[in-house]
C-alpha positions in Angstrom: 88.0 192.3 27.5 88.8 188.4 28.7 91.2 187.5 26.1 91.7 184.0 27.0 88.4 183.6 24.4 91.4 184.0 21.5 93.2 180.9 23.4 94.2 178.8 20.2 96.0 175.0 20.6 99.0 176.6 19.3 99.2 178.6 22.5 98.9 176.0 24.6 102.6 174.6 22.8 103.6 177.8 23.1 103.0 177.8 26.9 104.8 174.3 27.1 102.3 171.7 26.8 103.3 168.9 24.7 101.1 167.9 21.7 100.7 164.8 22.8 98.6 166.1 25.8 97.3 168.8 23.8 95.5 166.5 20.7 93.6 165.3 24.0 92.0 167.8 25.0 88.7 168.2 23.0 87.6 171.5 24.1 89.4 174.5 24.8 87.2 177.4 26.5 86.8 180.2 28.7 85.2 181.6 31.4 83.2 184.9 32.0 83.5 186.6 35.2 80.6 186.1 37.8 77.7 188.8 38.3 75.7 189.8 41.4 73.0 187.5 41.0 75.4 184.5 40.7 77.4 186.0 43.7 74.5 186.1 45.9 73.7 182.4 45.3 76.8 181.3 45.5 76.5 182.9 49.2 73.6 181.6 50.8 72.1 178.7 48.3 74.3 175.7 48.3 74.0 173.3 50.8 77.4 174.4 52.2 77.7 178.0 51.4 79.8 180.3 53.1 76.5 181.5 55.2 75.1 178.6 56.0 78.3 177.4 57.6 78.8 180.4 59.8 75.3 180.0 60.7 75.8 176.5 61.6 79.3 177.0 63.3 77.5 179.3 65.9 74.7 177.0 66.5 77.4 174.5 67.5 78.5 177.1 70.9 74.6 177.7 71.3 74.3 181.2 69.5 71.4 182.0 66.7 73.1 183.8 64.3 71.2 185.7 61.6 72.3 188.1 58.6 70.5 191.0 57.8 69.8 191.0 53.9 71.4 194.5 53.7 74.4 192.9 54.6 74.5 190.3 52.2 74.1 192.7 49.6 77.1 194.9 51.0 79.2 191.9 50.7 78.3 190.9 47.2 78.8 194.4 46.5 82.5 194.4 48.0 83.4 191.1 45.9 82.4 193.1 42.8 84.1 196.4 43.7 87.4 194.9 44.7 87.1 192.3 41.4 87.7 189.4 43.6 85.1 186.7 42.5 83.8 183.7 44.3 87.0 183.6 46.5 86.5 186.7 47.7 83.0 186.1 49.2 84.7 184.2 52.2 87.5 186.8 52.6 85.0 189.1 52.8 82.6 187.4 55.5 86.0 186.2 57.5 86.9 190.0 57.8 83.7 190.7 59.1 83.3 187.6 61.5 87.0 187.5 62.8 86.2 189.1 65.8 82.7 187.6 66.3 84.4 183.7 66.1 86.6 184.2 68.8 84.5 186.5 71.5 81.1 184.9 71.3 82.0 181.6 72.6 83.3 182.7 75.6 81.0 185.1 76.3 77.2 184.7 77.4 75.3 186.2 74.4 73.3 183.3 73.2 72.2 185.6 69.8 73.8 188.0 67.6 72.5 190.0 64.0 74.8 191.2 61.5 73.8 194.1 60.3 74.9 196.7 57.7 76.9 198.8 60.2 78.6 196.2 61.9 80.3 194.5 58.7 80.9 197.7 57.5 82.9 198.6 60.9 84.5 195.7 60.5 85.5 195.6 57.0 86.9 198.8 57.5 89.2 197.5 59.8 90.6 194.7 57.7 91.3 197.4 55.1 94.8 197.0 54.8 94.1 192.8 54.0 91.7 193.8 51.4 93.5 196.6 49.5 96.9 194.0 49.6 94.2 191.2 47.9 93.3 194.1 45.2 96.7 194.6 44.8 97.4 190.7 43.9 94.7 191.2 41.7 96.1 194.3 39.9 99.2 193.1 39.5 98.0 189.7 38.2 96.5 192.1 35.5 99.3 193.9 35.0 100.9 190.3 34.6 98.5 189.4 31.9 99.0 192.7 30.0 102.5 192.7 29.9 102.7 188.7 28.8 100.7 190.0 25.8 103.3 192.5 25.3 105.9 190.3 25.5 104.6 187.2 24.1 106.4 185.0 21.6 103.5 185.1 19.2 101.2 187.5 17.8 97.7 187.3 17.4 95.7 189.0 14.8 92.5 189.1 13.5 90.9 189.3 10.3 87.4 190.1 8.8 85.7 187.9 6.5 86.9 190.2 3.8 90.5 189.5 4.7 90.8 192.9 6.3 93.8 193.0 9.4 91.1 194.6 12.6 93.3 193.6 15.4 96.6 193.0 16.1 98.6 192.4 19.4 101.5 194.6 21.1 103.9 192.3 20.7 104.1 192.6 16.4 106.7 195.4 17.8 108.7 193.6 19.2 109.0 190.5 16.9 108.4 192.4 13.6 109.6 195.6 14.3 106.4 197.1 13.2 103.9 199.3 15.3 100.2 197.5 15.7 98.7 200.8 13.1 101.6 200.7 10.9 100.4 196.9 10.4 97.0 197.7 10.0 97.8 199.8 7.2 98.6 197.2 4.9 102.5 196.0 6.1 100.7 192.7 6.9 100.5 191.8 3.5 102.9 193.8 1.7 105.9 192.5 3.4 105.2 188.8 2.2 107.2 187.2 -0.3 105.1 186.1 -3.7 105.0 182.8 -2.7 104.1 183.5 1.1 101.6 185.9 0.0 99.6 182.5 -2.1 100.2 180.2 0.8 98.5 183.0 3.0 95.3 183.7 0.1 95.1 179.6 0.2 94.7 179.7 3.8 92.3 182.4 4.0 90.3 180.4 0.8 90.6 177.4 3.3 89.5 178.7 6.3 86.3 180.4 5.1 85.6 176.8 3.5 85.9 174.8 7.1 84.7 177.0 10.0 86.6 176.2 13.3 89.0 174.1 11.5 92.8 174.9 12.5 95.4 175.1 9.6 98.7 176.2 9.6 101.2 177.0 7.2 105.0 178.8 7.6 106.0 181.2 5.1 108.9 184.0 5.1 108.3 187.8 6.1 110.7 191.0 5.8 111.2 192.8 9.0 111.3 196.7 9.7 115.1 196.4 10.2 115.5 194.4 6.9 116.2 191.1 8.3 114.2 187.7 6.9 112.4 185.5 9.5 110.2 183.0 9.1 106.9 182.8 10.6 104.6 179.7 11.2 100.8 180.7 11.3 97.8 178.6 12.7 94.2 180.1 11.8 91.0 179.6 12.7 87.5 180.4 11.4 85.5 182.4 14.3 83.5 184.3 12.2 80.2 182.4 13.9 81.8 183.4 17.4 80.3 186.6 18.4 82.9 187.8 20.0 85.4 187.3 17.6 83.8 187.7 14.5 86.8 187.3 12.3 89.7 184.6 11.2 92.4 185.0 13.8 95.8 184.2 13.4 98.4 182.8 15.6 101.7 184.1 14.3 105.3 182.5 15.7 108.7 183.6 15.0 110.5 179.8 14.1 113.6 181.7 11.8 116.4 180.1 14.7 113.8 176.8 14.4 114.7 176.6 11.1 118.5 178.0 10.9 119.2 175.1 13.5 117.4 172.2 11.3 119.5 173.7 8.5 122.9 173.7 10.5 122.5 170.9 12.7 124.9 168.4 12.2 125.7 165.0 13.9 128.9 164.7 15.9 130.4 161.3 15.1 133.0 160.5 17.8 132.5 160.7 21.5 135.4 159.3 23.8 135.2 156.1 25.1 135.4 157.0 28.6 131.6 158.2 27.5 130.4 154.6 26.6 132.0 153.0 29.5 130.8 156.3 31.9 128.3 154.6 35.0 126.6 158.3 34.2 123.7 158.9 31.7 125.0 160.9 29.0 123.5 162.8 26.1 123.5 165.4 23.6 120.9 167.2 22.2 120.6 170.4 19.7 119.0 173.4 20.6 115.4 172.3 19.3 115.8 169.4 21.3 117.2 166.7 18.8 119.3 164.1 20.3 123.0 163.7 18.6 124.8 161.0 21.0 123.5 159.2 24.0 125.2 156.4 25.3 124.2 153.2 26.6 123.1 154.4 30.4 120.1 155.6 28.3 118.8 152.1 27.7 119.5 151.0 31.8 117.8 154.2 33.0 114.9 154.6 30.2 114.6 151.6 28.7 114.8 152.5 25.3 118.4 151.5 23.3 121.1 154.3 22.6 120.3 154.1 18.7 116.7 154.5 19.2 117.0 157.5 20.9 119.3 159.3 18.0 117.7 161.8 15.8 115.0 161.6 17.7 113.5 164.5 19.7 112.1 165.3 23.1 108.5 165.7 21.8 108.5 162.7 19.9 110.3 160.0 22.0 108.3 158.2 25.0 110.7 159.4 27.9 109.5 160.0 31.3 107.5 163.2 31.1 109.6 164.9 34.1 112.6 164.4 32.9 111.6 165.7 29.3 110.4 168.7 30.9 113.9 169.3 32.9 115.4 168.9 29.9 113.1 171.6 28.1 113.7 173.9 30.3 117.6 173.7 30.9 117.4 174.1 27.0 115.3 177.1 27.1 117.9 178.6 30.0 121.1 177.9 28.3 119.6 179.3 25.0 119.5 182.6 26.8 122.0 182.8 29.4 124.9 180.4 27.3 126.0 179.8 31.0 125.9 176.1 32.4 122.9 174.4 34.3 123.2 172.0 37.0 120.3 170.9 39.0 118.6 167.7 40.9 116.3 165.6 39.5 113.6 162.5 40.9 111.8 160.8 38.3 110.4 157.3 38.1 113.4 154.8 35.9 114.4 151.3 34.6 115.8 151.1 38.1 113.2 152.6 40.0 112.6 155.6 41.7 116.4 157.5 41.0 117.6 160.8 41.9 120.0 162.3 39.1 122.2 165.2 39.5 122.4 166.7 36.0 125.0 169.0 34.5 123.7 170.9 31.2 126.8 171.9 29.5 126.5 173.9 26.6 128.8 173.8 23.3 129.6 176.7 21.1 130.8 176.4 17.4 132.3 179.4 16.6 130.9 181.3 19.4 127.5 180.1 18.4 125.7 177.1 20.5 125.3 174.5 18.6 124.6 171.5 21.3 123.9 170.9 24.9 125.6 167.8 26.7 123.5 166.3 29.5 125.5 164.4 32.0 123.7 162.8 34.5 124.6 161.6 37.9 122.5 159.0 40.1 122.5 160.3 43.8 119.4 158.2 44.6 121.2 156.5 47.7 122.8 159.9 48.9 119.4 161.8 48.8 118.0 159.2 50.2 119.7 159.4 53.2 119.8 163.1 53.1 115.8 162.9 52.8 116.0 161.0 56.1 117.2 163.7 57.8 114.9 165.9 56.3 112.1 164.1 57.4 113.3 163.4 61.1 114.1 167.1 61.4 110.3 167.9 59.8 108.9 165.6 62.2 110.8 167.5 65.3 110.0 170.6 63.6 106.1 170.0 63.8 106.4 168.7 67.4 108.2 171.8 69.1 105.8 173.9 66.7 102.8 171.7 68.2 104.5 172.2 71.9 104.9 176.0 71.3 100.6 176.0 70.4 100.7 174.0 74.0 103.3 176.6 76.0 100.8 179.7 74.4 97.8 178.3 75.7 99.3 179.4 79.5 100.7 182.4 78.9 98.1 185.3 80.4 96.1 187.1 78.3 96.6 190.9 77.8 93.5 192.0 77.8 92.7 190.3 81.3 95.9 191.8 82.6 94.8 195.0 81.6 91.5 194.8 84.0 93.3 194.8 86.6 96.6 196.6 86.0 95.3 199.1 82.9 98.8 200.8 82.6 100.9 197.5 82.0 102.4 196.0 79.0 104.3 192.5 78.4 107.2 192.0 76.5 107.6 188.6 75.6 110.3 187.2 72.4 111.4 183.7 73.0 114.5 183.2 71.2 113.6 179.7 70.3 109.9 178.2 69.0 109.3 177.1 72.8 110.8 179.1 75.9 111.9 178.8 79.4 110.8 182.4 80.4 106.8 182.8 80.4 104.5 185.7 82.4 102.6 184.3 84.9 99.5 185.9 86.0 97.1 184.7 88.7 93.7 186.8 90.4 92.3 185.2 93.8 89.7 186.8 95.8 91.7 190.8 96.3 94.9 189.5 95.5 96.8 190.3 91.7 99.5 187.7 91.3 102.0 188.5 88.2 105.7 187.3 88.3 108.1 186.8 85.5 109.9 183.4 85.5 113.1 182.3 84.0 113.4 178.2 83.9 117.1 176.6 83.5 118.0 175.9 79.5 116.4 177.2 76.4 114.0 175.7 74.2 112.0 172.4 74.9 114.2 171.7 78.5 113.2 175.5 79.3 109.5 175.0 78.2 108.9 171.7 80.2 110.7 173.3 83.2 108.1 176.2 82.8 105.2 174.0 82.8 106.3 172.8 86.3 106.4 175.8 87.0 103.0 177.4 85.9 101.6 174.7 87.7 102.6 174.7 90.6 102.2 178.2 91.4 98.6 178.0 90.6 98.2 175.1 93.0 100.1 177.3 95.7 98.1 180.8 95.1 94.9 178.9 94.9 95.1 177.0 97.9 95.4 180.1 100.3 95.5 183.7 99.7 96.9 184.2 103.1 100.6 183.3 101.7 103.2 185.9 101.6 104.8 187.0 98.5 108.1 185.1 100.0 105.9 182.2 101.7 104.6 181.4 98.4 108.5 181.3 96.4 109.6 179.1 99.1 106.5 176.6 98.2 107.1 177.0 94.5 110.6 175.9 95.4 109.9 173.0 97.3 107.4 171.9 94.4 110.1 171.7 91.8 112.8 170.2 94.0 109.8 167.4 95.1 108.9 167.0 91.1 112.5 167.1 89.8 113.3 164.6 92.7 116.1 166.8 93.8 115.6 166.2 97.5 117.3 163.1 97.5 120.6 162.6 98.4 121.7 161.0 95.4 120.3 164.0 93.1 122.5 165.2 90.4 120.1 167.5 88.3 120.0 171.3 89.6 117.4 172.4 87.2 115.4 175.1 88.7 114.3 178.8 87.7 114.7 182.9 88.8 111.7 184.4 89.6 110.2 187.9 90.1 106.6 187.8 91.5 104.3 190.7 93.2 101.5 190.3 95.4 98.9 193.0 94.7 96.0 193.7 97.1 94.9 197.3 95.6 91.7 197.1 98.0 94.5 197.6 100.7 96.8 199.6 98.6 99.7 196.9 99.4 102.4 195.1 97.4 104.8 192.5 98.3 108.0 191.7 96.4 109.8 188.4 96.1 112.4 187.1 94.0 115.2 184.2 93.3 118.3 186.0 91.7 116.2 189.0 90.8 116.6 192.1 92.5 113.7 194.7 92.6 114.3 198.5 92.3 112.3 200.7 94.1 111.2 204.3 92.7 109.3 206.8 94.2 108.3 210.4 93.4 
């Protein structure tokens, strides 16, 4: 079932590792997924699992906290169920405890047990999180299986009798074959004479040096008649239980071959080329390089005629720049269209930013090479970084002021004990805001106004602040103030604050306001308001 056990080196190049990273990695394995047992441990036995921080978290606000052992059993149980693994143990235990991390503190229950029927009541109500996290999970298997479909290689399998037992999907669509009418002997009959010895060798090989990759290339006949030739790495698992056979890793290298059998050097380029302050080179589509003029030496340090007929895997070029390169070769390959993109990597000259233009070239409608022209904008993207970074910086401060502005704004909840059949509406149209609820309980008295401060944004939001503040020091100081009584001190407060009560005041900053007195032990509301009228309906 885990097919990542059939991982091979090859695979790896396939994927886009270079070899020279791949001959250093020593091992190649896999990993099996996790059972109960190992679940449960991972859940309450390490010195900071996911239980023992909860635990510890609560202690900090004075609360014993204490899991039943049904519980952690349910949770377990849910991580298996869903197929989420050791990652989903916390997202688990957070749907469960949500709630529980922001109440408790502020209440005055000093100890709590989770029990079975409380994390399933809460679970059930992060539902719709966890069936979007199976989803991910789904599709990342629906991911894996069609990549096999689709993959550039096949893999096949062969007992130690040289019998074909397994072969993947995706023989269709490189072969032409279907996986049973392979099984039925097309893996063999198809060969030429010669690629049908070098196969038998390799086979004879193979069962002689267990684990021991070999490869060899040969030539097969597809289902629509056409010749392509394959190059095949195998490897002796016959020792590997799972396995228990030679498999093969089979890639289709016919335009690999046709290109190192039509590749030809160009031998002029103009001069403006040589003289050109841009890097400039041009590479087949296997990654050879044809031409590349004397930039390349400034930028990479290694002379223009070193460079030719070499190629991208065996030259010692900076590894992001090789990879760029790859894959604007890769994308022209298959769209023929022209690839522009920017580029940082570390140079001759130092950290440089490249704009580089991939321009393909046809010979008789074929594509034959790619030109690489390429661009140094280091000093332009520098300064368009520092822009970048000055408006990031303002970014995370207005975000950091809009945490700020939240923290005042009433809660609902606390509304609703004392006005059950209200509702707020609030939608700043910038991060932070000059129009916030206000809401303010004192003795029998409800306070709740809606203010709207001069300005949007960060003006608006400090304004509101002045605001919040001072009608909390003018309700709190006595309840006896009028609805209108206690406008006309909020207005005084902000012309005092703003400094607008001198005579040589310019700024006329200030802020409309709605705000109701409640006293619903006397069954009385007052009205107020600066440039907001109030309409009145009754029956």
């Amino acid at each position: 079932d885990n097919l990542l056990q059939y991982i091979a080196p090859q695979d790896l190049r396939a994927y886009g590792l270079i070899p020279e990273i791949i001959g250093r990695l020593p091992v190649i394995t896999y990993l099996n997924p996790l059972d109960r047992k190992a679940l449960r441990d991972i859940l309450t036995e390490p010195k900071n699992a996911i239980i023992k921080q909860y635990i510890k978290l609560f202690e900090y606000d004075g609360i014993h906290l204490k899991f039943d052992a049904e519980v952690l059993d349910y949770i377990v149980d849910k991580a298996v169920e869903f197929k989420l693994g050791a990652r989903g143990l916390r997202s688990i235990c957070e749907a469960i405890m949500i709630d529980a991390m922001f109440e408790l503190p502020t209440s005055e229950q000093k100890e709590m047990v989770v029990t079975l029927e409380y994390a399933q009541n809460k679970l059930e109500k992060s539902n719709l999180k966890l069936e979007s996290k199976i989803q991910e999970v789904e599709n990342a298997q629906k991911r894996l299986h069609s990549l096999l479909e689709n993959a550039s290689e096949i893999i096949s399998i062969y007992s130690s009798s040289l019998k074909l037992t397994y072969i993947s999907p995706s023989v269709t669509k490189i072969l032409g074959y279907t996986p049973r009418e392979m099984m039925n002997g097309k893996d063999i009959d198809l060969l030429t004479r010669k690629g049908e010895q070098d196969l038998s060798d390799m086979f004879q090989k193979l069962l002689d040096t267990p684990r021991m990759p070999l490869t060899i290339q040969y030539t097969f006949m597809k289902k629509d008649g056409t010749k392509l030739f394959l190059e095949v790495t195998g490897r002796n698992l016959l020792d590997d239980v799972a396995i228990n056979g030679i498999i093969l890793n089979s890639q289709d290298i016919t335009e690999r071959k046709r290109a190192e059998k039509e590749e030809r050097m160009r031998s002029k380029m103009q001069s403006l080329s040589e003289n050109s302050p841009d890097m400039i080179m041009r590479l087949n589509t296997s990654g050879q390089f044809f031409y590349a003029n004397p930039m390349v030496d400034q930028y990479l340090g290694i002379p223009a005629k070193d460079v030719i007929n070499q190629t991208l895997n065996s030259i010692e070029m900076n590894e992001v720049l090789t990879n760029y390169l790859k894959e604007s070769i890769k994308t022209i390959k298959t769209t023929k269209d022209k690839v522009e993109g920017d580029l940082a990597f570390n140079s001759m000259m130092g950290e440089t930013i490249m704009h580089i233009s991939a321009i393909p070239e046809f010979n008789e409608n074929e594509l034959e090479t790619i030109l690489f022209v390429g661009h140094d904008i280091t000093e332009a993207k520098r300064i368009e970084l520092e822009i970048q970074d000055k408006n990031r910086k303002i970014t995370e401060s207005i975000n950091y002021a809009q945490r700020i502005q939240t923290s005042i704004l009433p809660n609902n909840k606390i509304i609703r004990q004392y006005l059950p059949k209200s509702f707020i509406y609030y939608k700043p149209r910038d991060v932070v805001s000059g129009d916030f609820p206000w809401f303010f309980v004192k003795e029998d008295n409800i306070y709740i106004a809606a203010v709207d401060c001069t300005g949007h944004g960060v003006p608006g939001a400090l304004l509101s602040f002045i605001g919040y503040f001072i009608l909390n020091n003018v309700v709190d100081h006595d309840a006896t103030y009028s609805a209108s009584k206690i406008l006309d001190l909020l207005h005084f407060g902000v012309r005092k604050t703003l400094k607008q009560d001198r005579h040589d005041a310019d700024a006329r900053d200030g802020m409309d306001i709605a705000l109701c007195k409640i006293n619903l032990k006397k069954k009385t509301l007052q009205y107020a308001g600066a440039h907001r009228p109030l309409y009145l309906l009754r029956n």
